[in-house]
MDAnalysis code that builds the backbone (N, CA, C; Angstrom):
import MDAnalysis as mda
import numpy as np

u = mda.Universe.empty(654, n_residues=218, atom_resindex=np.repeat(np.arange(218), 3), trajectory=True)
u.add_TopologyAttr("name", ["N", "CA", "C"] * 218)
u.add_TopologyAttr("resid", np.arange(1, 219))
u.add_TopologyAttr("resname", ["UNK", "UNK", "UNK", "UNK", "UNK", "UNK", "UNK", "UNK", "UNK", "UNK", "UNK", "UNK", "UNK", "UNK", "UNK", "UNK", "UNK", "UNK", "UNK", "UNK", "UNK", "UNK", "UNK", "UNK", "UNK", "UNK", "UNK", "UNK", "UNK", "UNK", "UNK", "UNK", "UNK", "UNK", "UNK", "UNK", "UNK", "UNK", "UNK", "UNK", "UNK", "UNK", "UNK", "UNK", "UNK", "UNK", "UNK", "UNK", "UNK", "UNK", "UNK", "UNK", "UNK", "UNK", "UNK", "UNK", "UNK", "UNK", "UNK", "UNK", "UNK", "UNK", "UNK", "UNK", "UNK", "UNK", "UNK", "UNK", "UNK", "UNK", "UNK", "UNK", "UNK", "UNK", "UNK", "UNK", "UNK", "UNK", "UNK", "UNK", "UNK", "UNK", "UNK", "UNK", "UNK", "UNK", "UNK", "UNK", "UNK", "UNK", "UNK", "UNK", "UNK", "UNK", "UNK", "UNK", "UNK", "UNK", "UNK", "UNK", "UNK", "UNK", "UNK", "UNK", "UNK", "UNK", "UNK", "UNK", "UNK", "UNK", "UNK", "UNK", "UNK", "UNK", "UNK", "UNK", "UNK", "UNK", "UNK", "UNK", "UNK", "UNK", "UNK", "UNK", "UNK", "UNK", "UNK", "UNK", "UNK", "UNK", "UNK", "UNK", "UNK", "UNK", "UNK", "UNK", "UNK", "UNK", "UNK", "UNK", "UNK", "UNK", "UNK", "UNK", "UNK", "UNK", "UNK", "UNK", "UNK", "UNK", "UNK", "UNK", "UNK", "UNK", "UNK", "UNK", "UNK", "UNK", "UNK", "UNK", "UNK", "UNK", "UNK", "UNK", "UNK", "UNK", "UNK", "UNK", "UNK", "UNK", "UNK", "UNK", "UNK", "UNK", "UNK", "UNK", "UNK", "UNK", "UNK", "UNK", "UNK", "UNK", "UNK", "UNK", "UNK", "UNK", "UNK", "UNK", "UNK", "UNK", "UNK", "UNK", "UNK", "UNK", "UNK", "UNK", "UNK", "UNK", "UNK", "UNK", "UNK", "UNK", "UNK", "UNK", "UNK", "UNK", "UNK", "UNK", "UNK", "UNK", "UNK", "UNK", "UNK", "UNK", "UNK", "UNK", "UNK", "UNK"])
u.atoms.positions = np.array([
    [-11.206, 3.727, -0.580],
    [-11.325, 4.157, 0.818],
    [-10.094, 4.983, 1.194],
    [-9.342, 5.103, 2.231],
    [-8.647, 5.720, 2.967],
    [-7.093, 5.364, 1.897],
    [-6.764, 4.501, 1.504],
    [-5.674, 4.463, 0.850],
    [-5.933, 4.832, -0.891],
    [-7.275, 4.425, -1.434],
    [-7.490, 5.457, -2.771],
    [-7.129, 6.967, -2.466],
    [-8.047, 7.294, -1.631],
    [-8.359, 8.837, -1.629],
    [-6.498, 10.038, -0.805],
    [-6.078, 8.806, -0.254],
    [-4.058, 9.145, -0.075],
    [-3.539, 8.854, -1.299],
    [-3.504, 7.979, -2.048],
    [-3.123, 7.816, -3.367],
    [-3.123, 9.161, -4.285],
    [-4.759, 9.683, -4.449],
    [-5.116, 10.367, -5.510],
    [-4.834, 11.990, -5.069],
    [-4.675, 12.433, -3.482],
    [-4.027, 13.770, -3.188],
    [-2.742, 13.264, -3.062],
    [-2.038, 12.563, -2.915],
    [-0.434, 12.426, -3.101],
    [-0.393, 12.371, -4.803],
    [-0.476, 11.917, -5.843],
    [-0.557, 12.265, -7.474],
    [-0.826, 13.642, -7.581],
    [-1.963, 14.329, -6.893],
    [-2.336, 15.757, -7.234],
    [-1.588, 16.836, -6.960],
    [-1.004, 16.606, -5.506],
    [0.312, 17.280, -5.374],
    [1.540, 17.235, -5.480],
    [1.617, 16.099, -6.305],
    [3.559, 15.808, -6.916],
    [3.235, 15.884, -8.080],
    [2.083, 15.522, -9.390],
    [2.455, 15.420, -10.541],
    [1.628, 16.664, -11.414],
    [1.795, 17.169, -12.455],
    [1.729, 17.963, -13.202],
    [1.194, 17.228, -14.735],
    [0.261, 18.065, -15.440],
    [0.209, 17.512, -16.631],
    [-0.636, 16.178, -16.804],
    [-1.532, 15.571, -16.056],
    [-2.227, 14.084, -16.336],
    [-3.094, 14.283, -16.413],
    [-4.119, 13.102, -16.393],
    [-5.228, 12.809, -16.172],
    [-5.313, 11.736, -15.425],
    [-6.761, 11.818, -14.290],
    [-6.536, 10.594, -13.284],
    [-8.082, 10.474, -13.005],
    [-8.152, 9.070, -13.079],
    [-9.310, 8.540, -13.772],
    [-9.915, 7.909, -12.233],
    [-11.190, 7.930, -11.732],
    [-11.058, 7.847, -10.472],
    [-12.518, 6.200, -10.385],
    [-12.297, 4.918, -10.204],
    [-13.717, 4.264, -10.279],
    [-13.771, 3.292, -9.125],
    [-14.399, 3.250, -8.727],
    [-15.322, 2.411, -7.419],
    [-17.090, 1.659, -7.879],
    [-17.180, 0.778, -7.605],
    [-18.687, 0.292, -7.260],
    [-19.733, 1.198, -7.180],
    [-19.365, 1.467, -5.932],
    [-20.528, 2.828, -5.650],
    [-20.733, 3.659, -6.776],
    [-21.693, 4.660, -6.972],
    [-21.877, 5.318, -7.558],
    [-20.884, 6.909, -6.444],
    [-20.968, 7.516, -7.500],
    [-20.086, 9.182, -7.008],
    [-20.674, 9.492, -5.466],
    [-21.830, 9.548, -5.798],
    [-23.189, 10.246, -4.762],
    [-22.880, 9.430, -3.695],
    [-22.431, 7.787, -3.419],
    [-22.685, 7.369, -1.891],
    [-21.000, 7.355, -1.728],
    [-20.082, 7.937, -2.241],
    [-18.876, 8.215, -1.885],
    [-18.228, 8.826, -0.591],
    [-17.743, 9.697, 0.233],
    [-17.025, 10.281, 0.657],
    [-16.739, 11.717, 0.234],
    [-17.240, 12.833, 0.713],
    [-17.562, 14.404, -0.095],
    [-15.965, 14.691, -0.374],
    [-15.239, 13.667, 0.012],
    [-13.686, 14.333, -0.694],
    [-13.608, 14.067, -1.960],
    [-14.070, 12.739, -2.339],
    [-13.672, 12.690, -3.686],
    [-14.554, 13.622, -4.935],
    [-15.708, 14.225, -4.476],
    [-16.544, 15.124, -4.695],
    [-15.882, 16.213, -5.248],
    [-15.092, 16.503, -3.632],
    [-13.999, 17.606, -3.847],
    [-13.039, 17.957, -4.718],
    [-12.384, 16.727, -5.041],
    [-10.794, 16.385, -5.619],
    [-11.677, 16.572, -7.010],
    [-12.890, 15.936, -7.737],
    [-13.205, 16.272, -9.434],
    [-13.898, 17.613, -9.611],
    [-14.193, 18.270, -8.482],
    [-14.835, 19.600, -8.937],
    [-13.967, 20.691, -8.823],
    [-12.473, 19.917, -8.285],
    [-11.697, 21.213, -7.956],
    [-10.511, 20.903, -8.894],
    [-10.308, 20.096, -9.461],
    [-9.418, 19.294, -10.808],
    [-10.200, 19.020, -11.564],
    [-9.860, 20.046, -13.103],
    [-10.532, 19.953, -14.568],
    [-9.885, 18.193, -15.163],
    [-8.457, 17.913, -14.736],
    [-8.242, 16.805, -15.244],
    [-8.541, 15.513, -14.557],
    [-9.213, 15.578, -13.236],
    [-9.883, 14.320, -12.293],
    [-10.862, 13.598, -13.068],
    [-11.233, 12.509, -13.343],
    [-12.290, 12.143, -13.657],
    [-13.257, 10.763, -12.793],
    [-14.232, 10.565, -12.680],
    [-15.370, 9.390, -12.074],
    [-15.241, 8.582, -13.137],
    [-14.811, 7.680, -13.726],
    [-15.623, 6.754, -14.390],
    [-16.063, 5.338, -13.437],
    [-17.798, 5.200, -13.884],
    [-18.150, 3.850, -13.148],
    [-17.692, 2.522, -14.052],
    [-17.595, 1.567, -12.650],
    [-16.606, 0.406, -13.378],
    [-17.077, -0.529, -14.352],
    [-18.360, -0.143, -14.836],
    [-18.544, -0.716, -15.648],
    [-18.207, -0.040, -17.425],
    [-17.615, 1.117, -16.964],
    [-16.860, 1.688, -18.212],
    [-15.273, 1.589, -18.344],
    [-14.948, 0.566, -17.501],
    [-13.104, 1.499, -17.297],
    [-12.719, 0.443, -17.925],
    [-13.738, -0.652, -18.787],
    [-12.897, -1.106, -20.371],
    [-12.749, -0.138, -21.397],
    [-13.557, 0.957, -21.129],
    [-13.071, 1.759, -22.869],
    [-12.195, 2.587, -22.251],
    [-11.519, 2.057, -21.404],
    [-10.414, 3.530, -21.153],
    [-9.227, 2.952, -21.436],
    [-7.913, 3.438, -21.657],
    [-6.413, 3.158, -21.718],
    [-5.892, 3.818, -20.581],
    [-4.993, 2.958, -19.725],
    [-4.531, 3.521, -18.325],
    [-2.806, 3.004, -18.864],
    [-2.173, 4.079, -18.305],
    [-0.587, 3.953, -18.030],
    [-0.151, 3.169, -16.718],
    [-0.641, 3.699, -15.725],
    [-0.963, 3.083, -14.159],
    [-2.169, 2.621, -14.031],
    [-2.405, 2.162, -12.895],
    [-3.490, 1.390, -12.087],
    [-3.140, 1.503, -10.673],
    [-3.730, 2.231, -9.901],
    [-3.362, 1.884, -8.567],
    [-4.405, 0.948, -7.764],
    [-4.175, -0.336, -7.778],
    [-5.361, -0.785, -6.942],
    [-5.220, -0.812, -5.379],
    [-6.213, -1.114, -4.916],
    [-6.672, -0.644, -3.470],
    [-6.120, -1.970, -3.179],
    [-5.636, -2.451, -1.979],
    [-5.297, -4.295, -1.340],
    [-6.393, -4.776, -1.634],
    [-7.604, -4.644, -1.141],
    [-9.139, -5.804, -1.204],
    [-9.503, -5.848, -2.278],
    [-9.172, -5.943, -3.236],
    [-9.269, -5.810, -4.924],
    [-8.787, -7.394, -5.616],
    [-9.011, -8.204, -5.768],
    [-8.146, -9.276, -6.087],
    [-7.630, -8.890, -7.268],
    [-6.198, -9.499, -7.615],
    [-5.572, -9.076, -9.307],
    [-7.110, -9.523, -10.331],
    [-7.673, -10.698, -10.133],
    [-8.220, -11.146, -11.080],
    [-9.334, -10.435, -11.810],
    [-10.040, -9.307, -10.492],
    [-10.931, -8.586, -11.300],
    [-10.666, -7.855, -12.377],
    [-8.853, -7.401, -12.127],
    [-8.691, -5.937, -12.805],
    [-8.864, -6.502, -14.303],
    [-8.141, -7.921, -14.479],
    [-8.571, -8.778, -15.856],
    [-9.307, -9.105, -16.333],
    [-10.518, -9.848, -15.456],
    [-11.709, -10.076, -15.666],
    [-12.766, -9.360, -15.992],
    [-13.428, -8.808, -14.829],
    [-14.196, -7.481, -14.829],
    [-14.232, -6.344, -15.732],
    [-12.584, -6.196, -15.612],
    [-12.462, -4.227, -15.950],
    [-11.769, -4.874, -16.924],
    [-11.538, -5.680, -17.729],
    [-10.722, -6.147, -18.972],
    [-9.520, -5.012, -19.071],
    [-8.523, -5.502, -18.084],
    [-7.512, -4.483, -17.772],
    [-5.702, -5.468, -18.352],
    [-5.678, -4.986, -19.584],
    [-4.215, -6.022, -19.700],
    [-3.451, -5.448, -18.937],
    [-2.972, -6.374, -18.188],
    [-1.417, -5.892, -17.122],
    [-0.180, -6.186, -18.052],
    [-0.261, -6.654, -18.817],
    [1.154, -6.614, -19.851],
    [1.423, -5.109, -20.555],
    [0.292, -4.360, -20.549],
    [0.409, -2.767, -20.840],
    [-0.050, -2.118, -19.910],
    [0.381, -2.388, -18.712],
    [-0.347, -1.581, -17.672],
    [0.556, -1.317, -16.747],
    [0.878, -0.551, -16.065],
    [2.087, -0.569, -14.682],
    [0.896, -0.989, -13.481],
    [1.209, -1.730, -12.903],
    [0.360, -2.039, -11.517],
    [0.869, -2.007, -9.978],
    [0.437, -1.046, -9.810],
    [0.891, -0.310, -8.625],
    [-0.401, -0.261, -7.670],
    [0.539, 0.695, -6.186],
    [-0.359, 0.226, -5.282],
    [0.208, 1.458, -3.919],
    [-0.519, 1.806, -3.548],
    [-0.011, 3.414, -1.933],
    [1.056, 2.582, -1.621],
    [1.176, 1.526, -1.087],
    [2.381, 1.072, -0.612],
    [3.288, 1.117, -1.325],
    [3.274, 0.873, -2.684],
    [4.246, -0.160, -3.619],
    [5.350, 1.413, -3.856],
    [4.097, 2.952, -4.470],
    [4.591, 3.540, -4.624],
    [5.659, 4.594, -3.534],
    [5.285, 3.950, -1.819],
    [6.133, 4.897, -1.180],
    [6.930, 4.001, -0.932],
    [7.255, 2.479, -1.239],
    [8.820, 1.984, -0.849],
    [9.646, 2.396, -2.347],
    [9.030, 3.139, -3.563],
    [10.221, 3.514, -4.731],
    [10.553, 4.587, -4.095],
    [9.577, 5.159, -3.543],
    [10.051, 7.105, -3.088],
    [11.196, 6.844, -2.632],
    [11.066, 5.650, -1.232],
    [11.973, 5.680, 0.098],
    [13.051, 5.069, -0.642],
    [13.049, 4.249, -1.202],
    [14.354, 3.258, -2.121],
    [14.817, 4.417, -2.845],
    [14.186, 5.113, -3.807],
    [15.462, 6.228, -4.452],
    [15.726, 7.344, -3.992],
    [15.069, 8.127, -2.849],
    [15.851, 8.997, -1.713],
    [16.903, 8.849, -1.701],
    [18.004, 9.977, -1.728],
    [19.186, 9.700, -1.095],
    [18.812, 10.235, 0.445],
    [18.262, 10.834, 0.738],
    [18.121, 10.599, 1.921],
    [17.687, 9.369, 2.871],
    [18.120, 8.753, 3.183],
    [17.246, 7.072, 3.238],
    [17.063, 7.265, 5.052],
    [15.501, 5.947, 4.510],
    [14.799, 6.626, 6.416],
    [15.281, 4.683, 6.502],
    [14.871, 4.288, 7.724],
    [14.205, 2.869, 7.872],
    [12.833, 2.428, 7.951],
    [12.788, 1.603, 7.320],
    [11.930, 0.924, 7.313],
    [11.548, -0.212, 7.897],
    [10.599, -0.521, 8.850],
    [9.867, -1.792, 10.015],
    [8.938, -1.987, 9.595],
    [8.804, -3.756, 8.873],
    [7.474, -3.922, 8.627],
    [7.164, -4.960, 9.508],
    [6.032, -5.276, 9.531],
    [5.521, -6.628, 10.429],
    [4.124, -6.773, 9.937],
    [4.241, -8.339, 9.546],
    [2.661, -8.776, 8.876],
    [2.901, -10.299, 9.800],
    [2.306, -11.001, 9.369],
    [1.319, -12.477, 10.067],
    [-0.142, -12.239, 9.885],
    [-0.755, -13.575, 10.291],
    [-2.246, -13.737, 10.591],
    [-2.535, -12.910, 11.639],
    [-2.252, -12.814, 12.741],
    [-2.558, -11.977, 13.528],
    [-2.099, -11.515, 14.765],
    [-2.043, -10.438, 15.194],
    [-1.142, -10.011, 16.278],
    [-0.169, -8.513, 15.414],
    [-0.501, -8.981, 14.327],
    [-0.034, -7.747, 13.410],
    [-0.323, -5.792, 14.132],
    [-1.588, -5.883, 14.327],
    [-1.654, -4.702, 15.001],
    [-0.988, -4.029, 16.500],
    [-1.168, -5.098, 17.316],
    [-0.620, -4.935, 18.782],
    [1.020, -5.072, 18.492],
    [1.253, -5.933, 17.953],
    [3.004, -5.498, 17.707],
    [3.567, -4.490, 17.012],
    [3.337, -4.303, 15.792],
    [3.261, -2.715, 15.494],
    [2.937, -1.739, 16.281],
    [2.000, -1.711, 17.241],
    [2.133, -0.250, 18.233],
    [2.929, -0.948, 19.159],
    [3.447, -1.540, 19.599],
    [4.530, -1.982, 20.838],
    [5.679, -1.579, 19.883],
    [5.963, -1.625, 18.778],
    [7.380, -0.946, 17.987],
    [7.279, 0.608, 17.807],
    [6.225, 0.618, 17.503],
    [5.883, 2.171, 17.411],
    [6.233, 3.042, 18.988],
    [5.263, 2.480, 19.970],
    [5.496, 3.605, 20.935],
    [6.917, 3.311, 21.544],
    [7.578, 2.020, 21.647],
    [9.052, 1.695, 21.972],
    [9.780, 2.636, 21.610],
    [9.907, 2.915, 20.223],
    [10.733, 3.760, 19.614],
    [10.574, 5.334, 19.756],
    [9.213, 5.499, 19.730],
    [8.641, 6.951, 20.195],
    [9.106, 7.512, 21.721],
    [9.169, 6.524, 22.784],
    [9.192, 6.771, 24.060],
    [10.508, 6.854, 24.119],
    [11.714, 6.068, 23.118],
    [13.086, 6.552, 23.354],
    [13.484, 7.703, 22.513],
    [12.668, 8.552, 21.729],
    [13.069, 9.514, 21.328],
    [13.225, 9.849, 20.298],
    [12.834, 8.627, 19.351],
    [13.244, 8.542, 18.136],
    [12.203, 9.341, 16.928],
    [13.092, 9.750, 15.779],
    [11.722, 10.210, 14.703],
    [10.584, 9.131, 14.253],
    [9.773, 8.425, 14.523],
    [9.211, 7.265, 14.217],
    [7.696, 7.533, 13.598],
    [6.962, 6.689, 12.683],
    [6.085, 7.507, 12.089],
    [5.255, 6.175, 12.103],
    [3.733, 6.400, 12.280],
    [3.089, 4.759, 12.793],
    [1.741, 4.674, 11.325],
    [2.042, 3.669, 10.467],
    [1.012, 3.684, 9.014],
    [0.904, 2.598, 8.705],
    [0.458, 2.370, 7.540],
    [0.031, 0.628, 6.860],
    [-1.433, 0.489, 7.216],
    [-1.890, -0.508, 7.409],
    [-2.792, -1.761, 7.167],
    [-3.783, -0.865, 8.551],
    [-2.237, -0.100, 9.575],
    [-3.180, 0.059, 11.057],
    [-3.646, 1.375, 11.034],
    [-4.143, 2.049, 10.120],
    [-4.857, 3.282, 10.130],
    [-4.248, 4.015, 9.062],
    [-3.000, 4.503, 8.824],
    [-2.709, 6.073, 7.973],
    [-1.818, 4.980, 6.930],
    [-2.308, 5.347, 5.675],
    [-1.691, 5.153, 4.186],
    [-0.365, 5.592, 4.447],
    [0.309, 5.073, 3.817],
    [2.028, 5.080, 3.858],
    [2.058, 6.341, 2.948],
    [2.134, 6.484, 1.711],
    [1.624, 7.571, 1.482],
    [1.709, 9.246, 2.834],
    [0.391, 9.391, 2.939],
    [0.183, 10.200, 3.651],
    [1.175, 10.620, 4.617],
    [1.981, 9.290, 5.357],
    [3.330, 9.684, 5.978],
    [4.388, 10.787, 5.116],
    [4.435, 10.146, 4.017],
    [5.562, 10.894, 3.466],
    [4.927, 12.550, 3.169],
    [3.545, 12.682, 3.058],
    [3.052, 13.939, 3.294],
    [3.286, 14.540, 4.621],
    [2.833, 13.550, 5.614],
    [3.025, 14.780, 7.114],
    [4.620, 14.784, 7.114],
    [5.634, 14.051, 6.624],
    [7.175, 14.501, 6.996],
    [7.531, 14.624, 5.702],
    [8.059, 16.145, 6.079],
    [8.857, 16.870, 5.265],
    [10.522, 16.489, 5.399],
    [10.753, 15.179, 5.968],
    [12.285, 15.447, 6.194],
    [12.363, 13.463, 5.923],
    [12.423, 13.104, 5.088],
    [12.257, 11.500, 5.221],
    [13.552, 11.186, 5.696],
    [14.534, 11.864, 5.849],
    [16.482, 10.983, 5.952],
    [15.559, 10.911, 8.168],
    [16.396, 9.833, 8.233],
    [16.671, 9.814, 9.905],
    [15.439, 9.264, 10.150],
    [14.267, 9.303, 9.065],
    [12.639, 8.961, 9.869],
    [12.918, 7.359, 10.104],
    [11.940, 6.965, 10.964],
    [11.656, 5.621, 10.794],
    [10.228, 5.390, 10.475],
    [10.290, 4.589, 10.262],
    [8.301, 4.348, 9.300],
    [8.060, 2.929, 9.661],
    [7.580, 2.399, 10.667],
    [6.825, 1.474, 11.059],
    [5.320, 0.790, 10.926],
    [5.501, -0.023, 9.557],
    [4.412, -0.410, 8.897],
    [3.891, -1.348, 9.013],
    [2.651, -1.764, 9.492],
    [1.510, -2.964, 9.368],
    [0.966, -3.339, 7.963],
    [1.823, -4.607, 7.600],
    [2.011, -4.897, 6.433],
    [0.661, -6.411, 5.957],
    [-0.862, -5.952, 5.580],
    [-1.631, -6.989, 5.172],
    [-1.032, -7.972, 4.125],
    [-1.452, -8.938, 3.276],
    [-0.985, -10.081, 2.761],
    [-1.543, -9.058, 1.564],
    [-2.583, -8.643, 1.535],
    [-3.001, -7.851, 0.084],
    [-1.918, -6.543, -0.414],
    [-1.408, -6.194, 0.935],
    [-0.505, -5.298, 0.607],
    [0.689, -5.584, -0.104],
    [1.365, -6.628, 1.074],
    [2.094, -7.123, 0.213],
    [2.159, -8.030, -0.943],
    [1.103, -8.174, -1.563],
    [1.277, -9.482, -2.217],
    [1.995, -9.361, -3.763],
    [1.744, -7.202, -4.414],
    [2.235, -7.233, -5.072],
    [3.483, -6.429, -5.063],
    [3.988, -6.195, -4.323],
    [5.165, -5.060, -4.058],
    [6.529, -6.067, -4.508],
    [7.760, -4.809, -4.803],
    [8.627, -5.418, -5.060],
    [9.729, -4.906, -4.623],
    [9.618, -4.080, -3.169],
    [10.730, -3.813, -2.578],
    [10.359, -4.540, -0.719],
    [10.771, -4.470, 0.157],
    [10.850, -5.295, 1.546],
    [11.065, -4.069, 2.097],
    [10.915, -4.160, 3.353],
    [11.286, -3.265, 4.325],
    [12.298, -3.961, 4.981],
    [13.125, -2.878, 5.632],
    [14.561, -3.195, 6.381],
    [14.532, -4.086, 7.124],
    [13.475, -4.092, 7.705],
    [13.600, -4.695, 9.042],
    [11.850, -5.790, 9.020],
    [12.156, -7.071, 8.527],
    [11.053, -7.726, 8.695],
    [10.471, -8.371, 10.286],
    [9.534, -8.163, 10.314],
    [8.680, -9.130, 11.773],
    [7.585, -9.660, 11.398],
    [7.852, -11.246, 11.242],
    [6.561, -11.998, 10.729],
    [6.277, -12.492, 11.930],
    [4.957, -12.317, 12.106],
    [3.969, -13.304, 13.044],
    [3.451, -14.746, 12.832],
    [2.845, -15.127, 13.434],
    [2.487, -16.711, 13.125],
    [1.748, -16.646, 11.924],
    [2.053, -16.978, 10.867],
    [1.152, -17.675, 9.208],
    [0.007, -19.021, 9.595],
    [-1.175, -18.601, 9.789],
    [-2.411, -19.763, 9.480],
    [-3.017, -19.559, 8.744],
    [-3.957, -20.511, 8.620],
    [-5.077, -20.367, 7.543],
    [-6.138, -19.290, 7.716],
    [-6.304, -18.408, 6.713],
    [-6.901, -16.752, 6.382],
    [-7.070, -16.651, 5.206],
    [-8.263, -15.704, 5.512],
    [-8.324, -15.096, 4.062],
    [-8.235, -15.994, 2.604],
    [-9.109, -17.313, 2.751],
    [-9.836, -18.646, 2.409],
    [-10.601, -18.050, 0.727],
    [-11.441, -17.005, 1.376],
    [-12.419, -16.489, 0.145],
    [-11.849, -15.495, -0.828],
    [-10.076, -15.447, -0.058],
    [-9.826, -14.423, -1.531],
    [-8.570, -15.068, -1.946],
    [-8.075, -16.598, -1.149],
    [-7.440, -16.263, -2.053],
    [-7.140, -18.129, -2.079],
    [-6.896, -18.848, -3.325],
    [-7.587, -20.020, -3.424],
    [-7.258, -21.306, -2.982],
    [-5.650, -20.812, -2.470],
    [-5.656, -22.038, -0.488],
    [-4.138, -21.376, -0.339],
    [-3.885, -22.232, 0.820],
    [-2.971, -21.984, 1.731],
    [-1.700, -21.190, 1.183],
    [-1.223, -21.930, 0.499],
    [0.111, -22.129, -0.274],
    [0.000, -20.505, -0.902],
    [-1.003, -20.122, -1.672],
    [-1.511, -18.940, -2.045],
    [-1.122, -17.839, -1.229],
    [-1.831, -17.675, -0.196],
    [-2.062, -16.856, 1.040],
    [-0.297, -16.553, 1.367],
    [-0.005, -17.655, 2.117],
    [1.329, -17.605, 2.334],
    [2.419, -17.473, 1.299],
    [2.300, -17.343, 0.068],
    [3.537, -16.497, -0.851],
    [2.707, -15.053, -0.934],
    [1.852, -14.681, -0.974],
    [1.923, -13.540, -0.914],
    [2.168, -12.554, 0.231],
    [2.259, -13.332, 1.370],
    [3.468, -12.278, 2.572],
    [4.813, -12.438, 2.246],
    [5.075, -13.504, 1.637],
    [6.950, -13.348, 1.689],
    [7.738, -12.318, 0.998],
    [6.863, -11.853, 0.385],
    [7.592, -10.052, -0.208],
    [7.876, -9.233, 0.652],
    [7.484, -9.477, 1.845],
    [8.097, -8.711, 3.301],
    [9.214, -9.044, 3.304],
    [9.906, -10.071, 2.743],
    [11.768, -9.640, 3.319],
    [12.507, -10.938, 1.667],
    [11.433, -10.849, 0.756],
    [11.906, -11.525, -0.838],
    [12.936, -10.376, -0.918],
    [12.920, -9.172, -0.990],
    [13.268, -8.054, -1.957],
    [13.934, -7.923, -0.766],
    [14.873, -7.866, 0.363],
    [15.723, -7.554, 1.543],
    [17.203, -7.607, 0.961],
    [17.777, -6.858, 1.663],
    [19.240, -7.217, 1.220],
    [20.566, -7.624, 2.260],
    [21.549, -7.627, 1.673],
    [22.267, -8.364, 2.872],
    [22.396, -7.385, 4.486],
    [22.577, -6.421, 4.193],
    [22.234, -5.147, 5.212],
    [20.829, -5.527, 6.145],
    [19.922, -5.786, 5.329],
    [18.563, -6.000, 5.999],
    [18.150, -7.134, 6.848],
    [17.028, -6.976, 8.004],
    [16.868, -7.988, 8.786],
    [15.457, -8.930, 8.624],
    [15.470, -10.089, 9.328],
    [14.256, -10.574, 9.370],
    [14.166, -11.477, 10.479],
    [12.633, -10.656, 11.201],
    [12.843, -11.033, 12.472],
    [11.529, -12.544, 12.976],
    [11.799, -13.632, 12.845],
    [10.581, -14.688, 13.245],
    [10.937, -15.495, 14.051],
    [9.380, -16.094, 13.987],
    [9.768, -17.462, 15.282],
    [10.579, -18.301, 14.291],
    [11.259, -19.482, 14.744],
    [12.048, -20.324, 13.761],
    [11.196, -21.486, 13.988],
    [10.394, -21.595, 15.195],
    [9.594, -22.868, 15.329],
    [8.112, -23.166, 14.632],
    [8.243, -21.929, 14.152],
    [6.711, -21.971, 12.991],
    [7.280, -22.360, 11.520],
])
């Protein structure tokens, strides 16, 4: 969806020389006429359906968040011990981490309330003037940010951070805001304890510079 199809024009216009292997459920035909676009207009794009992407060898993997790890093993008989496993998010906190130009970074995840607090940080910061850029979970691929700004030093990037997003990343954003943690997201993932380590990569990877902002009574 919206974070594949930012993924695969952010690769097309930074890298040179690959091949990029493109598979979904659907068949091509009930797709989205972009991705249509992106293999008829790239000799090295390719469709494979997922019931072929065991005979393939991949360097990367970018999976989508709603993907559980287990299919990529199961299903798509995908070894992650030879595989890099990556993800739109995972790959724009390396961009922003090895910039020397360095922006900030605001994330905020929880069960819920995630969206309305993210735009209360967003337009806060917008209304005082600031460079501020609004992506994640609440509409625009992180990714795609670093496409509309050409200038990442001074930006701020205020991200709505899902539990799928984070669950495999291995950098934090500057500035954590966790919301209240309950019970969610039951059917993907196989109880509580589960659910809740895979948000704490929002401020695992933080450093002493960096913040984290919660209730203390939850």
């Amino acid at each position: 969806a919206r974070e594949g199809l930012s993924t695969a024009q952010f690769l097309l216009n930074h890298l040179e020389d690959f091949n990029l292997y493109l598979t979904d459920n659907k068949d091509l035909n009930s797709l989205d006429s972009s991705w249509n676009d992106i293999i008829e207009n790239n000799d090295h794009v390719k469709f494979v359906p997922t019931e072929e992407v065991r005979n393939y060898t991949f360097a990367y993997v970018f999976k989508s968040p709603g993907i559980p790890q287990h299919i990529l093993t199961k299903k798509y008989q995908l070894n992650l011990d030879e595989v890099t496993l990556t993800s739109n998010t995972q790959l724009f906190f390396d961009i922003i981490n090895s910039s020397s130009e360095k922006a900030l970074t605001i994330g905020i995840t929880g069960t819920k309330g995630k969206s309305t607090t993210t735009s209360h940080i967003y337009h806060t910061l917008k209304s005082a003037g600031k460079p501020v850029m609004l992506g994640g979970n609440i509409g625009v691929p992180p990714l795609r940010l670093l496409e509309e700004n050409n200038q990442i030093r001074e930006s701020i990037y205020v991200l709505e951070l899902s539990c799928h997003q984070l669950a495999e990343l291995t950098h934090s954003p500057n500035i954590a805001v966790i919301q209240e943690i309950s019970e969610d997201h039951l059917d993907y993932y196989p109880d509580f304890e589960t659910y809740y380590q895979a948000k704490t990569a929002i401020c695992k990877f933080q450093f002493e510079t960096d913040f984290v902002i919660y209730n203390q009574d939850s």
